[in-house]
Structures are given as structure tokens and as C-alpha cells.
N, C-alpha and C positions, 0 to 999 in steps of 0.2 A: 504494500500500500504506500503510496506516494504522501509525504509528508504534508503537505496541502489538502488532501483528502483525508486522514489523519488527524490534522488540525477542525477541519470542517465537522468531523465525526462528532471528536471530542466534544464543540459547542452545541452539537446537535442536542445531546445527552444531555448537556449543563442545562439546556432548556429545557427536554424531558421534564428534568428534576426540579424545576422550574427556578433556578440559580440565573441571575443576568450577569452578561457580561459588560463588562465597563473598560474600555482604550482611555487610558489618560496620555497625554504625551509629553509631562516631566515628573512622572510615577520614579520612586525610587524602588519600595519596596513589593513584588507582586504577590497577590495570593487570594482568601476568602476576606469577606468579613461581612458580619450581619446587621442589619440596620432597619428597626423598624417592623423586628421579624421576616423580614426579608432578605435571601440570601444574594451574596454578588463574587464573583469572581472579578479581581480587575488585574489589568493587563498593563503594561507600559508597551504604546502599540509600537513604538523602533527598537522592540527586543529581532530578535530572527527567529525565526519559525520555531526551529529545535530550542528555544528557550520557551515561546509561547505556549508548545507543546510540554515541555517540562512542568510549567507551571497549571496548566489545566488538569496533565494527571495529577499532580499531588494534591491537585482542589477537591478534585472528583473521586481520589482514594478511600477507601472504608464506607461511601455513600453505601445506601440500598438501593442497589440495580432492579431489587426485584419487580416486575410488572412493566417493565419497559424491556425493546429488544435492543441489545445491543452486538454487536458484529463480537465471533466468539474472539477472535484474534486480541479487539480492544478492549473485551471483559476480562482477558488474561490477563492483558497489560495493567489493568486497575485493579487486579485481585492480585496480583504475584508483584506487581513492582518495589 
């Protein structure tokens, strides 16, 4: 799977879960945080992919996948990483 498709996966899922995504662009730090009972993932958007990607799984690590599909290849990658 091409990293771009990869990346798309991953946000598909964060909306599943219904988590939003947030691009700042002079973000130091990335990751969750909740607000208002609502979940966000945010992003510093001139990281590079394989960062972006870094940072979505570790967002989306230990969620409950259950009821939602997810492609098995990227439920491995969030259950074993």
C-alpha cells in the first residue's frame, strides 16, 4: 500500500471513530487531545507523510476498532505497533 493511500486510510478510520482532524501550520507538538468531549487529532501539516503517518497511528493505537471495517493489513499495524 502506497503511503498516501495509507495516510488516507488512517483519517478515514479517525472519522469512523469520529476523532477530527486538525492541520495547524506552526504546531510544534502532534498528537490527541480532547476538548469539549470531543476528540481531535492534530497534525503540523509540513510534517512528511511518514511523520503524519507516525502520528495518526499512535493516535489511533489501543482505540476500539470494533464495528467499523478496517483493511486487515492496517488493523495489524494498530494492534501490533
Amino acid at each position: 500500500m502506497e503511503k498516501k493511500e495509507l495516510f488516507n486510510n488512517l483519517l478515514s478510520i479517525a472519522e469512523k471513530l469520529d476523532i477530527k482532524i486538525i492541520y495547524e501550520n506552526k504546531l510544534i507538538v502532534n498528537g490527541t487531545c480532547r476538548s469539549y468531549g470531543k476528540d481531535y487529532i492534530i497534525i503540523n501539516k509540513n510534517l512528511s507523510i511518514d511523520d503524519k503517518i507516525s502520528v495518526c497511528i499512535e493516535c489511533l493505537k489501543g482505540r476500539s476498532l470494533d464495528g467499523i471495517y478496517v483493511l486487515p493489513e492496517i488493523r495489524e499495524i494498530l494492534l501490533n505497533d
